[in-house]
C-alpha positions, 0 to 999 in steps of 0.5 A: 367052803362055808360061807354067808349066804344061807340058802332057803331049803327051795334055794338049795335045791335048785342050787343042787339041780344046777350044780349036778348039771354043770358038773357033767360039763365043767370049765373045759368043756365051756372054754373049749367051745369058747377057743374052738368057736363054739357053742354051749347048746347041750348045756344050755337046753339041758338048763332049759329043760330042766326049768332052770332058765326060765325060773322067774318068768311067770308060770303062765307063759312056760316059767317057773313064777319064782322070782331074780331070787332064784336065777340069782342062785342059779347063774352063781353056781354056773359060774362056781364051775367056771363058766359064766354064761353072759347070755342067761344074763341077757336073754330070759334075764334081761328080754323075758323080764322086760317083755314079761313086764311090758309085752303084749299078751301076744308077745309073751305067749309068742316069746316067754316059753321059749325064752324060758324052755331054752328052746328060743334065744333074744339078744338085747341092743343099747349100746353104740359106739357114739353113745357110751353109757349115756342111753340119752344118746341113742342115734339108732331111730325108729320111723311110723311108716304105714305097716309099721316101723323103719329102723336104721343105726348101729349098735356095738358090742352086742352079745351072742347075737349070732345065736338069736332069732331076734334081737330087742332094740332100744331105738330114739323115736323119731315119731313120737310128738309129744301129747298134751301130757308131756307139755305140761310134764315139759313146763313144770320141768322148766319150772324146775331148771330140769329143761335139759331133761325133758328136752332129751328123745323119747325111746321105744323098744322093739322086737327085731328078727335077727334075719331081717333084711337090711340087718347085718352083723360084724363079729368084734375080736376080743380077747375074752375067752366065752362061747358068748361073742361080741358084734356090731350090728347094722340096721338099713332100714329094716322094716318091722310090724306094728306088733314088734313094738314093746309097749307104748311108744315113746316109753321105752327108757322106763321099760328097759329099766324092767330088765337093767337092774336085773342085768347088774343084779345077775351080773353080781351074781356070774361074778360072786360064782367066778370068785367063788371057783377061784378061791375054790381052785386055788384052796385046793392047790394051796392044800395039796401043793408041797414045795418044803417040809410044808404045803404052802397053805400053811404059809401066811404069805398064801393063806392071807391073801385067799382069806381075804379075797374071800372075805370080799366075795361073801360080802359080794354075795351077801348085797347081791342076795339083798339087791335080788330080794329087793327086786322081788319085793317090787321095791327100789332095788336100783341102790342096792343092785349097783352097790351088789355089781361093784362089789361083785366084780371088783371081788371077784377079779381080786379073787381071780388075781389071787387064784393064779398067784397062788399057782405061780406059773400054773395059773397061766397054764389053761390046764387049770382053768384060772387065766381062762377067766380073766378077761370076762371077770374084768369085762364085769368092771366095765359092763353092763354098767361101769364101776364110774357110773355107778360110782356116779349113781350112788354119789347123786342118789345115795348121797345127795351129791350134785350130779357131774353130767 
C-alpha cells in the first residue's frame, strides 16, 4: 500500500531490517506466546542484536546515536506485522532516555548497554491506583535513612514487570526540604496565585531490583491478549543505595518528562503499525473474498469504509513522523506528541473495527489475526495518556483555555 510518509534512504533501511526479522515470526507466533503465557525472548534478542533496540540511546554507552526518529520506525513496523510490543515502548524507550538524560555516568555505563543490546530489561512505575493520571498525587514515599533510601507504596498496572531486573520507580520525596531556591520559587508562586502548585510534593526517580526484599508483585487478569502482562506491585520498605537515585533528588517530575513524551510518541507509533496491519489484512480479504459475481472490494459499501480508516492512519503517521522529529530537534514536542497519540489510536481501533467488519464472522475467528488485537488497540485510548487528558492538555496549552483541575 502507499502512503504519506516517505522514508529517508536510512529510515528504509531499518524499515527493511525490521520488517525482514519480524516476518520470521509474525502475529501467530507474538499472540500464541501471549495465549500460552509466554514470552517473545528470541524476537526480542534477535532486535537486540540486531541494534534495533537500542538505536537511539547514545553510541557511547552501546546505542546506535540516531534519534526517537528511528525507534519511531522501528516499533510501527513491529506492529504492521501484528505485534505491538509494549515493553520496547517502556524499557530502551521510556528507562534508557530517561537514564540516558539524567543518569549517572555509572548508571548509564552500568544500565544503557544492556538496555540497548536487548541483553537487560527495566519496567517503569508511576501509576497507582489512588493517583490516576495525576502524578501530583503519587503516595508511594521514598525516606533518607543512613545507606540510602526506604521505599514503601504500591503502584498498579505496571507492564512486563515480571521480565525485569528492576524496575524505575517514580516516588514522593519525603525527604526532600526545600532550599532557599525553592523558597523563593514558592513566594513568587504566591505572588502569582500558583500557590497550589508550588505546595504539591517533590518527586525523585530511582532504580529498583525487581528482586529486592520487600517488593512483590500481583499479576492483574486482563483481557488483553500480549506476551507483555499487567501487575500490581508492593514496596515494604524496600531499601535501595544512595546510588539507585536517578539524579538530584526532589527532581523527579522534570526528569520523567525526559521519557513521558517519548512514551506517547512511540505509542502513536505501536498504534499507526496495528492500523497499518489491519487495513492490510483486511484489503487483501476484500480482494480475493468472492461471495457474487464480484469480489466484495469492488462493493463501495466495503471500499469506503477501508479508504477512509486509512485516510486516518496516514495522517496518524504523518504527526507522529513530526512530533519524533520535534523531539529530536530538542524543541517542545509535548504539543505535537499528545496530538500524534490521539490521533493514532483512535486511528487505529477505527481501522481495527473496520478490518474485522470487512471479515464478517472471520474477524473474530483468531486464525486471521484481527480480534487478537482489540484490547491492546483500545488499551491505546486509555494509556499511557488518556484521550481526556490530552483533550485537557491541548485546550489549556494550545488553546489557552482556563484549566479544569
Amino acid at each position: 500500500m502507499s502512503g504519506l510518509v516517505a522514508d529517508t534512504d536510512e529510515h528504509r533501511l531499518i524499515r527493511q531490517s525490521t520488517a525482514t526479522i519480524a516476518a520470521r515470526y509474525g502475529q501467530s507466533y507474538f499472540a500464541g506466546r501471549a495465549r500460552s503465557g509466554g514470552t517473545v525472548d528470541e524476537l526480542w534478542s534477535e532486535l537486540g542484536a540486531a541494534g534495533l533496540l537500542g538505536v537511539h540511546l547514545p553510541a557511547d554507552y552501546g546505542g546506535g546515536g540516531a534519534g526517537l526518529s528511528e525507534l519511531v520506525v522501528i516499533l510501527e513496523e513491529l506492529a504492521a506485522h501484528g505485534m505491538p510490543m509494549l515493553i520496547a515502548v517502556i524499557s530502551p524507550a521510556i528507562c534508557g532516555s530517561i537514564i540516558a538524560a539524567h543518569g549517572s555516568a555509572d548508571l548509564k555505563a552500568r544500565w544503557l548497554p544492556g538496555l540497548a543490546g536487548g541483553t537487560r530489561k527495566m519496567a517503569f512505575a508511576l501509576t497507582e491506583p489512588d493517583a490516576g493520571s495525576n502524578s501530583h498525587n503519587v503516595s508511594t514515599a521514598a525516606t533518607r535513612t543512613g545507606s540510602g533510601w526506604a521505599i514503601s507504596g504500591g503502584k498498579y498496572y505496571i507492564s512486563a514487570i515480571d521480565e525485569c531486573e528492576a524496575v524505575l520507580l517514580v516516588a514522593r520525596d519525603d525527604s526532600a526540604a526545600r532550599d532557599d531556591s525553592a523558597a523563593r520559587d514558592n513566594r513568587a508562586a504566591r505572588d502569582n496565585g500558583a500557590a497550589r502548585d508550588a505546595a504539591r510534593p517533590r518527586l525523585s526517580l530511582f532504580v529498583v531490583p525487581t528482586d529486592a526484599p520487600g517488593l512483590t508483585i500481583t499479576p492483574i487478569e486482563t483481557a488483553l491478549t500480549s506476551p507483555d502482562r499487567q501487575f500490581t506491585v508492593f514496596l515494604d520498605g524496600v531499601a535501595v543505595s544512595e546510588d539507585a537515585l536517578i539524579g538530584r533528588a526532589g527532581d523527579g517530575l522534570r526528569q520523567v518528562f525526559a521519557g513521558l513524551n517519548p512514551e506517547r510518541i512511540l505509542a502513536a507509533a505501536l498504534c499507526n503499525g496495528v492500523g497499518r496491519y489491519a487495513i492490510s489484512r483486511a484489503a487483501d480479504y476484500a480482494r480475493k473474498r468472492q461471495v457474487w459475481s464480484e469480489p466484495i472490494g469492488a462493493h463501495q459499501g466495503i471500499a469506503h469504509p477501508l479508504a477512509q480508516v486509512h485516510v486516518g492512519v496516514e495522517l496518524a503517521r504523518l504527526a507522529t513522523q513530526r512530533a519524533a522529529e520535534l523531539f529530536d530537534c530538542g524543541q517542545d514536542a509535548a504539543e505535537a506528541a499528545n496530538i500524534a497519540k490521539l490521533a493514532a489510536a483512535d486511528a487505529a481501533l477505527a481501522a481495527l473495527d473496520q478490518a474485522i467488519q470487512t471479515h464478517g464472522g472471520n474477524g473474530l475467528a483468531t486464525e486471521y489475526g484481527l480480534a487478537d488485537l482489540w484490547f491492546i488497540t483500545r488499551l491505546m485510548r486509555i494509556a499511557p495518556v488518556s484521550r481526556e487528558m490530552v483533550l485537557n492538555f491541548v485546550a489549556r496549552h494550545c488553546l489557552g483555555l482556563p484549566p479544569s483541575y
